[in-house]
C-alpha positions as CSV (number, residue, x, y, z in Angstrom):
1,X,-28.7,-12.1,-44.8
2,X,-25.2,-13.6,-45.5
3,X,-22.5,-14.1,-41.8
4,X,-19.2,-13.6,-40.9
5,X,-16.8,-11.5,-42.7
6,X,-19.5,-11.5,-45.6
7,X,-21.8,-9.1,-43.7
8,X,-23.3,-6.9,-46.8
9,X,-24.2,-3.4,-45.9
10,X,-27.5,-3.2,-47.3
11,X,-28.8,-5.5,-45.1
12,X,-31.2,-4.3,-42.4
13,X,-28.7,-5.4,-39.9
14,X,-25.6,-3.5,-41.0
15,X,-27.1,-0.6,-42.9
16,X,-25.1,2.2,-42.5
17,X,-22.1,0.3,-40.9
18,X,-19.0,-0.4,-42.6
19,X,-19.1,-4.3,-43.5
20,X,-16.4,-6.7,-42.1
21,X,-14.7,-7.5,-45.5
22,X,-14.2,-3.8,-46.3
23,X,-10.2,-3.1,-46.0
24,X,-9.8,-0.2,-43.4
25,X,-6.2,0.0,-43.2
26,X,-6.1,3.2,-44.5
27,X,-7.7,4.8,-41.8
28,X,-5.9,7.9,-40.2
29,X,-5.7,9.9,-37.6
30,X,-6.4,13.1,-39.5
31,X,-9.7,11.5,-40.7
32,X,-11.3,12.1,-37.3
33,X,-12.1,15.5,-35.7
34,X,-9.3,18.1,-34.3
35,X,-9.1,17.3,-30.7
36,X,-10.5,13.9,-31.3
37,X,-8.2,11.5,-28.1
38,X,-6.3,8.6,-29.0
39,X,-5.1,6.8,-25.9
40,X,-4.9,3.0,-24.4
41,X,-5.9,1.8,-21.5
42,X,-5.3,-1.0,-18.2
43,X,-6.7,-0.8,-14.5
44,X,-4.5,-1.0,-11.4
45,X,-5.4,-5.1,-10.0
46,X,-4.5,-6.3,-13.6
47,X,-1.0,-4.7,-14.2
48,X,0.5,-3.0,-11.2
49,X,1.4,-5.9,-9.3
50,X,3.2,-5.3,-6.0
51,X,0.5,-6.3,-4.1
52,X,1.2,-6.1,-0.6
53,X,3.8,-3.0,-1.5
54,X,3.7,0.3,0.2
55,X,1.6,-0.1,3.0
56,X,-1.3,-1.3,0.1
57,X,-4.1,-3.3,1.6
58,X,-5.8,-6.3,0.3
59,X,-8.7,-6.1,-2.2
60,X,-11.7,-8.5,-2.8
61,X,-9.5,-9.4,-5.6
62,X,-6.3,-9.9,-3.8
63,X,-8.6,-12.1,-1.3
64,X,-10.5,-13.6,-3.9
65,X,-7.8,-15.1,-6.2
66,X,-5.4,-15.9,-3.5
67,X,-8.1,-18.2,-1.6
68,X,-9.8,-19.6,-4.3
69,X,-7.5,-20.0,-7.4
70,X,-9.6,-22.4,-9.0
71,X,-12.0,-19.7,-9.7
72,X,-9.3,-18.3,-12.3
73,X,-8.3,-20.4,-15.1
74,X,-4.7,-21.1,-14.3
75,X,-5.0,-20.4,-11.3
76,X,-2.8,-17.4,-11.2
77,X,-3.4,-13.5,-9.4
78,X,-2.4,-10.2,-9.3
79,X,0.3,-10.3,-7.1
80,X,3.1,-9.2,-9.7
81,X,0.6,-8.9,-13.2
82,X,3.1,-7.1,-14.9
83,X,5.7,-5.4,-13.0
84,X,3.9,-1.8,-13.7
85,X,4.1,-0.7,-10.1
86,X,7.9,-0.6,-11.1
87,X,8.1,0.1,-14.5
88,X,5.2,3.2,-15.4
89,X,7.8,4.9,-16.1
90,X,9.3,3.6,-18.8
91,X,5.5,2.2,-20.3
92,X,4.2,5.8,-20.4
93,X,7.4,6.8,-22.9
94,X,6.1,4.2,-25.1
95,X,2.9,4.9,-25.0
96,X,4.0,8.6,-25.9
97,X,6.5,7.8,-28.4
98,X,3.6,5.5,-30.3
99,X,1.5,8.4,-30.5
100,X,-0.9,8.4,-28.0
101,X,-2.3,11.5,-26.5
102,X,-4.0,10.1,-23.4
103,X,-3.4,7.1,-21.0
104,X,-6.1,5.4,-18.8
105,X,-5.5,3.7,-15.7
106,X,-7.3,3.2,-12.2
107,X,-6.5,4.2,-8.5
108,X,-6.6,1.3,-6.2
109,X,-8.7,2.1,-3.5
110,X,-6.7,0.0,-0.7
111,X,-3.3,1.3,-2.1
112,X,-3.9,4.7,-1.1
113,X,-6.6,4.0,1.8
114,X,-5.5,0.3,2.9
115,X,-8.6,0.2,5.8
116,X,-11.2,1.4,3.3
117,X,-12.0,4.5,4.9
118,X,-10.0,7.9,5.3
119,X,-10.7,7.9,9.1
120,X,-8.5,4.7,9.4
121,X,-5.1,6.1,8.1
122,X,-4.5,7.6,4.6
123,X,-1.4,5.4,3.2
124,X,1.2,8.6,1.7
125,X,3.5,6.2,0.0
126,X,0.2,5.2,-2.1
127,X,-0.4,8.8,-2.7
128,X,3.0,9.5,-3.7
129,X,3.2,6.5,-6.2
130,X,-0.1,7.8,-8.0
131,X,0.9,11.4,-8.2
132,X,4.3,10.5,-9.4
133,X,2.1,8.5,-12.0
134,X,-0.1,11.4,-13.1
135,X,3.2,13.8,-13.2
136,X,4.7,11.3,-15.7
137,X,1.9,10.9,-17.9
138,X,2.1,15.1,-17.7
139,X,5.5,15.3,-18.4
140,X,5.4,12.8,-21.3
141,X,3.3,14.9,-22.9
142,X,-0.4,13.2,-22.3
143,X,-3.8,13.0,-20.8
144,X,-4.4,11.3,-17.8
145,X,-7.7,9.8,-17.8
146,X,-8.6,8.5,-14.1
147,X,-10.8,5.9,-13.2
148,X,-12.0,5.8,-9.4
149,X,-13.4,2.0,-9.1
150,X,-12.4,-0.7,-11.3
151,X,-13.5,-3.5,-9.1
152,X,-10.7,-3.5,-6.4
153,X,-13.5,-2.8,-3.1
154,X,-11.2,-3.0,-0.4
155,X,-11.3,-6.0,1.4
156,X,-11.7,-5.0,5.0
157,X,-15.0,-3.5,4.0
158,X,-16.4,-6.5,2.8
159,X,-15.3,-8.6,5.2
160,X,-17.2,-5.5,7.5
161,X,-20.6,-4.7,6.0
162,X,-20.4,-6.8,2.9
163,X,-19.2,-4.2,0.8
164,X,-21.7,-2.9,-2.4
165,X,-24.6,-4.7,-1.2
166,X,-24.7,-2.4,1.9
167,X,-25.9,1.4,1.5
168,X,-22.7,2.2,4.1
169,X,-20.5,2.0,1.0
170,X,-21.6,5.0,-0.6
171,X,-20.3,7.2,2.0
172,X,-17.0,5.3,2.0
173,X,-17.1,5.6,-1.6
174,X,-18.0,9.6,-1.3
175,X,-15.2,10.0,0.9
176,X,-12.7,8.0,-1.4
177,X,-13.3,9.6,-4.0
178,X,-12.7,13.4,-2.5
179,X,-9.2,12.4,-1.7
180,X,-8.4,11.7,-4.5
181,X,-9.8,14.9,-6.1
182,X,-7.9,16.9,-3.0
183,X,-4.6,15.0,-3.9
184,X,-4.9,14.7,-7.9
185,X,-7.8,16.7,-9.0
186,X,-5.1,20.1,-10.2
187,X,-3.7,17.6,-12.8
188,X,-6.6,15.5,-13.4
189,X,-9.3,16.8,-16.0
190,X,-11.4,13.8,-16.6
191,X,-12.4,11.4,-14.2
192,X,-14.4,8.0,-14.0
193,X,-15.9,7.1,-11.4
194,X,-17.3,3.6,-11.7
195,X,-15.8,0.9,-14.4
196,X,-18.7,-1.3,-15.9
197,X,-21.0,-1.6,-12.5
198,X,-22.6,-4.6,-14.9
199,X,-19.9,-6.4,-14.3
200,X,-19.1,-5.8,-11.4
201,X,-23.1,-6.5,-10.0
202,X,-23.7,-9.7,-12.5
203,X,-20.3,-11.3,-12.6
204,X,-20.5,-11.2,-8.7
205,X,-23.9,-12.0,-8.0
206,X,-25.3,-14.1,-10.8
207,X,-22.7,-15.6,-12.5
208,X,-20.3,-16.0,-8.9
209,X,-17.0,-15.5,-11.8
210,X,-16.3,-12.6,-9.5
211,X,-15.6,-11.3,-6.2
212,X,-18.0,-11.8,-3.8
213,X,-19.1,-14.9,-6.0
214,X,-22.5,-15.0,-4.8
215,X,-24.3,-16.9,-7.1
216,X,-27.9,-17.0,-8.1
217,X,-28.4,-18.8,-11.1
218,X,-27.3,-22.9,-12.0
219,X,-24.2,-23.6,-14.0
220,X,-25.9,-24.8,-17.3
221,X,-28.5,-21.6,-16.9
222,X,-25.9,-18.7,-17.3
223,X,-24.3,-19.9,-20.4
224,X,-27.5,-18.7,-22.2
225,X,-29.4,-16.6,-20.2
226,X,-26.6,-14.0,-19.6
227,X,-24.4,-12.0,-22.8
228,X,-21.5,-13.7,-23.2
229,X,-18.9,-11.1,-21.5
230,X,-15.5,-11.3,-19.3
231,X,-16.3,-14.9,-18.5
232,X,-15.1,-18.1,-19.9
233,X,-18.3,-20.0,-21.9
234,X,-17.5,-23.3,-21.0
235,X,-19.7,-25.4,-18.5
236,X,-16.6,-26.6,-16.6
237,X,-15.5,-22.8,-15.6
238,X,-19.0,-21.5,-14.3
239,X,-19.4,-21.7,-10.9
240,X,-22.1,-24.3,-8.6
241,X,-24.4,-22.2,-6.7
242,X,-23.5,-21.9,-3.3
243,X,-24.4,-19.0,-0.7
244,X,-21.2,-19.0,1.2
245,X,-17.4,-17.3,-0.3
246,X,-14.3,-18.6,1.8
247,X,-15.2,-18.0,5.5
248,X,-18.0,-15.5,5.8
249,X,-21.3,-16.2,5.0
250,X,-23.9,-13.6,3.7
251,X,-27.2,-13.7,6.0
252,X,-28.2,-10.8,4.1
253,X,-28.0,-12.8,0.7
254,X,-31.0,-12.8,-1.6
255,X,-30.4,-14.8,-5.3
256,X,-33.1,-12.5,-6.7
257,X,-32.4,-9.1,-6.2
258,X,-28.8,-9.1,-4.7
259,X,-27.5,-7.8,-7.9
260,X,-29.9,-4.7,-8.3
261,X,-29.3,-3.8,-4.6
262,X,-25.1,-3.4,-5.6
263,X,-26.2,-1.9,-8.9
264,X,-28.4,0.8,-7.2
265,X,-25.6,1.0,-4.8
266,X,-22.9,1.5,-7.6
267,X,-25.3,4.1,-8.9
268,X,-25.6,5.9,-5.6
269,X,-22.1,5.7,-4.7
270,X,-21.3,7.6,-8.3
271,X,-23.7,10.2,-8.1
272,X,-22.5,10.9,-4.8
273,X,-18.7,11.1,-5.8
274,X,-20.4,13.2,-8.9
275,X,-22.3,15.8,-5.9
276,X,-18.9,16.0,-4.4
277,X,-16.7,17.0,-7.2
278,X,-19.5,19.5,-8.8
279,X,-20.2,21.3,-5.2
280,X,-16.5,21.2,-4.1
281,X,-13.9,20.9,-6.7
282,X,-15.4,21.6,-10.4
283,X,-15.2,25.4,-10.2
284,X,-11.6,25.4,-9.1
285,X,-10.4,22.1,-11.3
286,X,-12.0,22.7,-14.1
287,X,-12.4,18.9,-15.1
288,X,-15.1,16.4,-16.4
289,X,-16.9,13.6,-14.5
290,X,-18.9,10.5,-15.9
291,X,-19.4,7.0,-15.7
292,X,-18.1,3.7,-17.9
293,X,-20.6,1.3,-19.2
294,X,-20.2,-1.8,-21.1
295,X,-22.9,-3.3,-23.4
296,X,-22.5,-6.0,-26.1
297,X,-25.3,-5.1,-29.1
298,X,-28.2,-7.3,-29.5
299,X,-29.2,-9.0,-32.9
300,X,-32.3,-10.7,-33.1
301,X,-31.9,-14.2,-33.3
302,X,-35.2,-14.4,-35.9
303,X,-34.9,-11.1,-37.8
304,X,-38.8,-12.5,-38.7
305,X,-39.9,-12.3,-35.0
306,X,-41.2,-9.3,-33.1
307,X,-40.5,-11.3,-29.9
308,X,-37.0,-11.7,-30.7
309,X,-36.9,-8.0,-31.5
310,X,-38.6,-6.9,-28.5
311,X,-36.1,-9.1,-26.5
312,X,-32.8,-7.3,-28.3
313,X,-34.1,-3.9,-27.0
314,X,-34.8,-5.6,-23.7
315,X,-30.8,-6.8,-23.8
316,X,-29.6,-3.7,-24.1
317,X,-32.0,-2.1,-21.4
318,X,-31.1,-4.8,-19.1
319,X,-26.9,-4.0,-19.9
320,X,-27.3,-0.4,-20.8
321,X,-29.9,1.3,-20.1
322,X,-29.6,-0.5,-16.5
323,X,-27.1,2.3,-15.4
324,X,-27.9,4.9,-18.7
325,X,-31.0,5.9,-17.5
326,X,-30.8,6.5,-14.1
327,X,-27.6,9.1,-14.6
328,X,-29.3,10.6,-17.3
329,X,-32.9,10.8,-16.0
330,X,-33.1,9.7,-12.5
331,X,-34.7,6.1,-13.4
332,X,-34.8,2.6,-14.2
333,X,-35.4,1.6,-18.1
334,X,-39.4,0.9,-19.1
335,X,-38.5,-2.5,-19.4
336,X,-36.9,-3.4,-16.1
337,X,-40.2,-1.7,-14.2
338,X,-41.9,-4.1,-16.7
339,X,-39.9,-7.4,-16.1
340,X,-38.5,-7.6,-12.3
341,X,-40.5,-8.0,-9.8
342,X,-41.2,-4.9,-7.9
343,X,-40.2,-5.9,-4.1
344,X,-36.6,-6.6,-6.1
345,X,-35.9,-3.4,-7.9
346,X,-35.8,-0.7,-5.6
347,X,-36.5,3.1,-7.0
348,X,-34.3,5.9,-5.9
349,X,-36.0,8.8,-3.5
350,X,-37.0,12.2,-5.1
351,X,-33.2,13.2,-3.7
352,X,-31.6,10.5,-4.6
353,X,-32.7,11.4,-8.2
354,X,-32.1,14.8,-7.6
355,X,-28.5,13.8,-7.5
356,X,-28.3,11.0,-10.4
357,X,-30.2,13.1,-12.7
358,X,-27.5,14.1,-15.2
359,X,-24.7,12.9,-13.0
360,X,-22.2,13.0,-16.1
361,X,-20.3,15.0,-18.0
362,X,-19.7,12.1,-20.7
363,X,-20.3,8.7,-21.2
364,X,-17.5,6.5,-21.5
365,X,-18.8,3.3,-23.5
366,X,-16.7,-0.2,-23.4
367,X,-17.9,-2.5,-26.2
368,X,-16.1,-5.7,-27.6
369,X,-18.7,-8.2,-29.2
370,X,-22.3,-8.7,-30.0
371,X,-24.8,-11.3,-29.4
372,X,-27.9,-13.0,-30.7
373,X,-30.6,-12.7,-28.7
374,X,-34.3,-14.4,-28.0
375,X,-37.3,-14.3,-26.3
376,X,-37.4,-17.1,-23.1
377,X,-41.4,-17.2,-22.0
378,X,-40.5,-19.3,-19.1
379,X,-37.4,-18.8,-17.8
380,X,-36.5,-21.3,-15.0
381,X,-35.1,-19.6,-11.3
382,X,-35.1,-16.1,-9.8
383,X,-33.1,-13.1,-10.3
384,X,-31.4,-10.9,-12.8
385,X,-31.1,-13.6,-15.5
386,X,-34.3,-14.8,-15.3
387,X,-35.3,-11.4,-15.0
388,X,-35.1,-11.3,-18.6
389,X,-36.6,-13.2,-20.1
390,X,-33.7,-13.6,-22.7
391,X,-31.7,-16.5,-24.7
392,X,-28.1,-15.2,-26.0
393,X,-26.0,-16.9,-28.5
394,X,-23.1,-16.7,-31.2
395,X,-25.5,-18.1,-34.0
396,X,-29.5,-17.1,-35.2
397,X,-31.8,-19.3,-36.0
398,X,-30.3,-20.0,-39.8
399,X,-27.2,-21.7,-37.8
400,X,-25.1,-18.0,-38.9
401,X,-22.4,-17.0,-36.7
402,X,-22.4,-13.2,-35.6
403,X,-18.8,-13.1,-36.0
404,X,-15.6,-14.6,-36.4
405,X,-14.1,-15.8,-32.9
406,X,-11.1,-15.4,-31.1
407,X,-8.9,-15.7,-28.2
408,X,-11.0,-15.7,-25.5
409,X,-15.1,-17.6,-25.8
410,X,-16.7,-15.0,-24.9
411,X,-15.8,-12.2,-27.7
412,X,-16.8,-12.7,-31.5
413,X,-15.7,-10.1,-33.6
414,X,-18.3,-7.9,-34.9
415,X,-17.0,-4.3,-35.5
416,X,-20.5,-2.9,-37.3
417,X,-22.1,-3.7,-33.6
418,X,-20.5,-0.7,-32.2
419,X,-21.7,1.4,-35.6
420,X,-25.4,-0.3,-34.4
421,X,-25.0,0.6,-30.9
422,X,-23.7,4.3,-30.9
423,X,-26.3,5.4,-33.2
424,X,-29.0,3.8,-30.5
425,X,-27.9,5.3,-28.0
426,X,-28.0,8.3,-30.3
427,X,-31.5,7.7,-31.2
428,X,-32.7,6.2,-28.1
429,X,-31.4,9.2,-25.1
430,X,-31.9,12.6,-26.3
431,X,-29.6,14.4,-24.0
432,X,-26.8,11.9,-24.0
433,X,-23.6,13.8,-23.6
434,X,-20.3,13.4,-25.2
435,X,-19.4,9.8,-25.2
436,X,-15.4,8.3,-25.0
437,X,-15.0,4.6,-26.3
438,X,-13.2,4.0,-23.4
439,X,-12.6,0.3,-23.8
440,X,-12.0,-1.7,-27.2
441,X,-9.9,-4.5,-28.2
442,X,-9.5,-8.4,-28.8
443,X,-7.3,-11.4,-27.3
444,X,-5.4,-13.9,-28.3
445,X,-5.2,-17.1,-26.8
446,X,-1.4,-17.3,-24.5
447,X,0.6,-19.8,-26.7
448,X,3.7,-21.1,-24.0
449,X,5.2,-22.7,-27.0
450,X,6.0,-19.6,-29.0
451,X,8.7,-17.1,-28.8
452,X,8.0,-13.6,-28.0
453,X,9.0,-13.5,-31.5
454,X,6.9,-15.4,-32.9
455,X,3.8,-14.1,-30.6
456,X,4.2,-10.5,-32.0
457,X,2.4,-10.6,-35.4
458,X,-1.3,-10.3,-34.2
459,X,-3.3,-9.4,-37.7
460,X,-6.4,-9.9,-36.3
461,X,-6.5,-7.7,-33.6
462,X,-4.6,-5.1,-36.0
463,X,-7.7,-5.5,-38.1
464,X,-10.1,-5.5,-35.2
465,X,-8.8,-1.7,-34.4
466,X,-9.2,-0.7,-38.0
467,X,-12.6,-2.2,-38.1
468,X,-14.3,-0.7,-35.3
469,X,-12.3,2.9,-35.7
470,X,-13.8,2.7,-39.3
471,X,-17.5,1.9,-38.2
472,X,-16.7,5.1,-35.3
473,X,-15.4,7.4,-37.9
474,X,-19.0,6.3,-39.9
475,X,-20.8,7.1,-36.5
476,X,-19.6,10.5,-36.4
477,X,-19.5,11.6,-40.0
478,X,-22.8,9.7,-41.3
479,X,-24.6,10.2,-37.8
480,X,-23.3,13.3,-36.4
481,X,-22.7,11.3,-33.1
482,X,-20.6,13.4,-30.4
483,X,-17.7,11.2,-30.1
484,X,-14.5,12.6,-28.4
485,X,-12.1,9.7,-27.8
486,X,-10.8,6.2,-28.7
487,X,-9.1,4.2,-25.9
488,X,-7.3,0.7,-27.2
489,X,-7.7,-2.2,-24.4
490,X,-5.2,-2.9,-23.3
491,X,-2.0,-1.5,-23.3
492,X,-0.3,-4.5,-22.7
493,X,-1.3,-8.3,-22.1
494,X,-2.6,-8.3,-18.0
495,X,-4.2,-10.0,-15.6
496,X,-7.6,-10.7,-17.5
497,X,-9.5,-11.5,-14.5
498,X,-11.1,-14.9,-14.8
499,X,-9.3,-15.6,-18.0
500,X,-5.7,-15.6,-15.5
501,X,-3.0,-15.0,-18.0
502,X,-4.6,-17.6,-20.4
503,X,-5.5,-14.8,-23.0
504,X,-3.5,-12.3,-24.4
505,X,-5.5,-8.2,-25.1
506,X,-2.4,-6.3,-25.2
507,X,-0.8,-4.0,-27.8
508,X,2.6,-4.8,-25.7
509,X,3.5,-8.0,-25.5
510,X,4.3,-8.6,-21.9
511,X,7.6,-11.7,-21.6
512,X,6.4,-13.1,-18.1
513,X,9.3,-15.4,-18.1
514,X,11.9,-13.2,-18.9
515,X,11.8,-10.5,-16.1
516,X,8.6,-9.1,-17.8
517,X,10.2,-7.7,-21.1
518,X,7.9,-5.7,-23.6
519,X,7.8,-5.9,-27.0
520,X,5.6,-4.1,-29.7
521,X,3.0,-6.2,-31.1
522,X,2.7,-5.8,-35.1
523,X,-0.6,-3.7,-33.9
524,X,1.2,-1.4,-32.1
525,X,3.5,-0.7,-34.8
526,X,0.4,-0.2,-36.8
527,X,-1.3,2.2,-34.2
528,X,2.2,3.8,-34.9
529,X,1.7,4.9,-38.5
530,X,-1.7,5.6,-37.8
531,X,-1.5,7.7,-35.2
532,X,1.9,9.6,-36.0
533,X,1.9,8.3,-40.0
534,X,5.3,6.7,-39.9
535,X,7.9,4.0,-38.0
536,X,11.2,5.9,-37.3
537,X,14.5,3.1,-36.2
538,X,16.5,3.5,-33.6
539,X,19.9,4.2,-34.8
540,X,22.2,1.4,-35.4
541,X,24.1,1.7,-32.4
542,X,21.1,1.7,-30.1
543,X,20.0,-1.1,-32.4
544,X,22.9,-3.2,-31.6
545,X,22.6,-2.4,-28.0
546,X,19.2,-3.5,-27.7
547,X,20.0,-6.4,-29.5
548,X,22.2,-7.7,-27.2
549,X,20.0,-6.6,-24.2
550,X,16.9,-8.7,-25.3
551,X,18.7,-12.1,-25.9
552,X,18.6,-11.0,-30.2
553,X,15.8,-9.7,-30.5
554,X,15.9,-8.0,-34.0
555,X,12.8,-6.6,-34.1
556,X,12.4,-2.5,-34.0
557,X,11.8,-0.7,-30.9
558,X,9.8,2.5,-31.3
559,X,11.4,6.4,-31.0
560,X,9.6,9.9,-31.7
C-alpha cells in the first residue's frame, strides 16, 4: 500500500474512492443532483463578536477564554472575532454573489435569552438581530440553515447547576429551543439542534481543551488515546488534570463517566427540542430537524491485524455511532455496552427511547481528517479514553503517513476518508436518512508577516474542496448514497477555538488589523467558477474605487 498523495485506488483501503493525485478541478456544480445545496458555514462565538452587545449574556466560552487565556493559543477570545455582529449584511451578499445557495450559522443562546432560561427575561434586541439575519439571507436569495447549540451554554447555568452534566438542562434546552421555533421557525426550514456533542462532551471532559475543562485523562495520555480533532497535538497545549475551573469546583465531578453523562444529556436535550418541534410546529412550518456529528475515519494501523481492525470499527462507534445510534434506534452502539463499564454508561428509559428513536430528519456529518488506529490491551486510567481501548496516529505500522498535513496538527488531509466513511454509514445503519456534509474544510497556519495579498492564494485548500466534492460525487453516483448538501467551513477565517486566531479555515480572508477587511481567497474565486461557472469584474470604475478604498488592493472583488 503506497501513502500520501500516491494513494492507488485499487488498494483495499481506497477502493472505490477517488485517489489523492487524481486532478479534480473539473468538477462542477451541474455534476451533482438538481436540488443538490451548496452553502458555507461559521457559528455565532467564533465570528459575531460584540460580545457583551445588546443585552447578550456571557457564555462558558465568553467566561472561559476571558479567565483563562492560556487555555487558547494566543491567548485571544471572541470578544470582536470578526466584526459579523456588524457586518452580516454585507458577508451574506458575498456569499450570494459567489454562488451559494444556503448559509449556516448558529443562534447564541445567551444573546437572545441572557439568563439561560425564558422565565428570566427574553432579550428582544437579540431576537431582532437574528431575525434581521434570517430576512437577509431570505432576501439575498438563500437558505438559512440554523443551528440551535454550537457550544455557547449560557454561563449563568453553569455556574447554577453545572450546566450539561445536570438532567435540568434539557428542559432549559426544550424551552430554548421553542423560542426560537415561535420567533424564526416561518422562515426557517431546516434546523440543527446540537453541533458535534463529541466535542463538546470529550473536549470538555477528557481532554479539559474546552469549556468546563474537566479533565480526566494525563497530558501525555490524550495525545494518543483520543482522534486527533479541534485540539492542538502538542504536549505543551494539553491541559494537567485538575478537578477545579476558575472559581467553582465540581463536587459532582466523576473522571470516568462525566463525559457520557453530558453526552446522554446532549442526546436528551435534542430529542426533546426534536418532540417539541414535531408535536408543535412541524405541521404548520413545514421544516426538517436533525442533528450534527463529527467523526474522523479510522484506518487500521496493521491492515494484517484483526485487532487493529476490530479497534477502527470501535473508533468510529466510540465518535459516531456514540450519538448515531441512539437517534436512530434508541441505543448505545454494541461496542460501547461491550467496553465501558456499566455503572458509567447510563441507558435511556423505554420513554426516553420512545423520543430518540428516529429523532431526525437528516444527518448532518462534519468530517476533516482520518486517523490510524490500534488496539491498546491495557490502557492506563478511567474514562472515555481508556474506555477504548484505542491508539490513534498519523502514521501505520510501515512508518506511512495517512495524509499530507497542514495548518493546524490535528488535520491531515485525506479526502478518500469521507468516500470510506459515507459508504459505512451507508452500509452500517439501514434507515439512515438523508445526510448534509455540514462541515468540511482545511487551515492554514496565520502568517503575521504576509500581506493580505500575499495570504490569498491558498492551493491547498482549493484542492482540499475539489478532493473531497469529487470522493462525494463518487459516494452518490457509485454508491447511491442520499446526499443533499455540501457546506464549506468556514466562511471566513474565525475564532478557531483552542487554535485562537493562530490558524486560518476561511474562504474569506478576514484583515484583523485593518478594521477587519475581507478579501477572496484564490478558493473562493474557485468555488466561484464552480458553482456559477465563471468570474465576472467589477467595472473599471468600481475597480478604481475599490482600489483606492483597500490601500491598492488590485485584486478582483466578486459581482453576480
Amino acid at each position: 500500500m503506497e501513502s500520501g498523495n500516491s494513494l492507488v485506488i485499487a488498494t483495499p483501503l481506497t477502493a472505490g474512492a477517488v485517489r489523492n493525485n487524481q486532478n479534480n478541478s473539473n468538477i462542477r456544480r451541474s455534476d451533482f443532483p438538481i436540488g443538490f445545496i451548496f452553502g458555507t458555514g461559521t457559528s455565532a462565538y467564533q465570528v459575531e463578536g460584540a460580545a457583551a452587545v445588546g443585552g447578550k449574556g456571557p457564555s462558558v466560552w465568553d467566561d472561559f477564554t476571558l479567565r483563562t487565556p492560556g487555555r487558547i493559543s494566543d491567548g485571544s477570545n471572541g470578544n470582536v472575532a470578526c466584526d459579523m455582529y456588524y457586518r452580516y449584511k454585507e458577508d451574506i451578499r458575498t456569499m450570494k454573489n459567489m454562488g451559494f445557495d444556503g448559509y449556516r450559522f448558529s443562534i447564541s443562546w445567551p444573546r437572545i435569552l441572557p439568563g439561560g432560561r425564558a422565565c428570566a427575561g427574553i432579550n428582544r434586541e437579540g431576537i431582532n438581530y437574528y431575525n434581521d439575519l434570517i430576512d437577509t439571507i431570505i432576501a439575498n436569495g438563500m437558505k438559512p440553515y440554523v443551528t440551535l447549540f454550537h457550544w455557547d451554554t449560557p454561563y449563568c447555568l453553569e455556574q447554577e447547576y453545572d450546566g450539561f452534566l445536570s438532567k435540568k438542562i434539557v428542559d432549559d434546552f426544550r424551552a430554548y429551543a421553542e423560542l426560537c421555533f415561535w420567533e424564526f421557525g416561518d422562515r426557517v426550514k431546516w434546523w440543527t439542534t446540537i453541533n458535534e456533542p463529541w466535542t463538546y462532551a470529550v473536549h470538555g471532559y477528557v481532554r479539559g481543551t474546552f469549556p468546563p475543562s474537566k479533565v480526566s485523562s494525563s497530558p501525555a495520555r490524550v495525545l494518543s488515546t483520543l482522534p486527533a480533532y479541534r485540539s492542538v497535538q502538542r504536549l505543551d497545549r494539553t491541559v494537567p488534570v485538575t478537578r477545579t475551573y476558575s472559581d467553582v469546583k465540581y463536587d459532582k465531578s466523576d473522571p470516568a463517566k462525566d463525559a457520557y453523562t453530558v453526552a446522554r444529556n446532549l442526546l436528551l436535550a435534542h430529542s426533546a427540542a426534536v418532540h417539541s418541534y414535531r408535536t408543535k410546529f412541524q405541521d404548520i412550518q413545514h421544516g426538517q430537524i436533525g442533528i450534527v456529528l463529527n467523526s474522523n475515519w479510522a484506518v487500521p494501523y496493521d491492515k494484517d491485524s484483526d485487532d487493529d481492525k476490530a479497534a477502527a470499527t470501535r473508533a468510529v462507534d466510540f465518535m459516531l455511532g456514540w450519538f448515531l445510534e441512539p437517534v436512530l434506534y434508541g441505543r448505545y452502539p454494541q461496542t460501547m455496552i461491550d467496553f465501558v463499564p456499566p455503572e458509567n454508561l447510563a441507558h435511556f428509559s423505554n420513554t426516553e427511547i420512545h423520543y430518540l428513536k428516529g429523532s431526525v430528519d437528516y444527518v448532518g456529518l462534519n468530517y476533516y481528517t482520518a486517523n490510524y488506529v490500534r488496539y491498546e490491551p491495557n490502557p492506563e486510567g478511567v474514562g472515555y479514553d481508556a474506555d477504548q481501548r484505542l491508539l490513534y496516529s498519523s502514521e501505520n505500522k510501515d512508518g506511512e503517513e495517512i495524509g499530507e498535513p497542514c495548518g493546524s496538527t490535528w488535520l491531515r488531509i485525506v479526502p478518500w476518508g469521507i468516500y470510506k466513511h459515507l459508504v459505512y454509514m451507508k452500509n452500517t445503519y439501514p434507515d439512515l436518512p438523508p445526510v448534509y456534509i455540514t462541515e468540511n474544510g482545511c487551515s492554514e497556519i496565520n502568517d503575521h508577516t504576509l500581506t493580505s495579498t500575499a495570504a490569498c492564494p491558498d492551493p491547498i485548500r482549493t484542492k482540499y474542496h475539489q478532493d473531497h466534492l469529487a470522493n462525494i460525487l463518487q459516494a452518490i453516483n457509485a454508491d447511491n448514497m442520499d446526499i443533499r448538501g455540501y457546506f464549506a467551513w468556514s466562511w471566513c477565517d474565525n475564532f478557531e477555538w483552542a487554535e485562537g486566531y493562530t490558524v486560518r479555515f476561511g474562504l474569506t480572508y478576514i484583515d484583523y488589523v485593518n478594521n477587519y477587511t475581507r478579501h477572496p481567497k484564490n478558493s473562493a474565486l474557485w468555488f466561484v467558477k464552480f458553482l456559477k461557472g465563471r468570474i465576472k469584474l467589477l467595472s473599471n470604475k468600481r475597480q478604481i474605487d475599490d482600489h483606492a478604498n483597500n490601500g491598492g488592493d488590485k485584486r478582483p472583488r466578486l459581482e453576480e
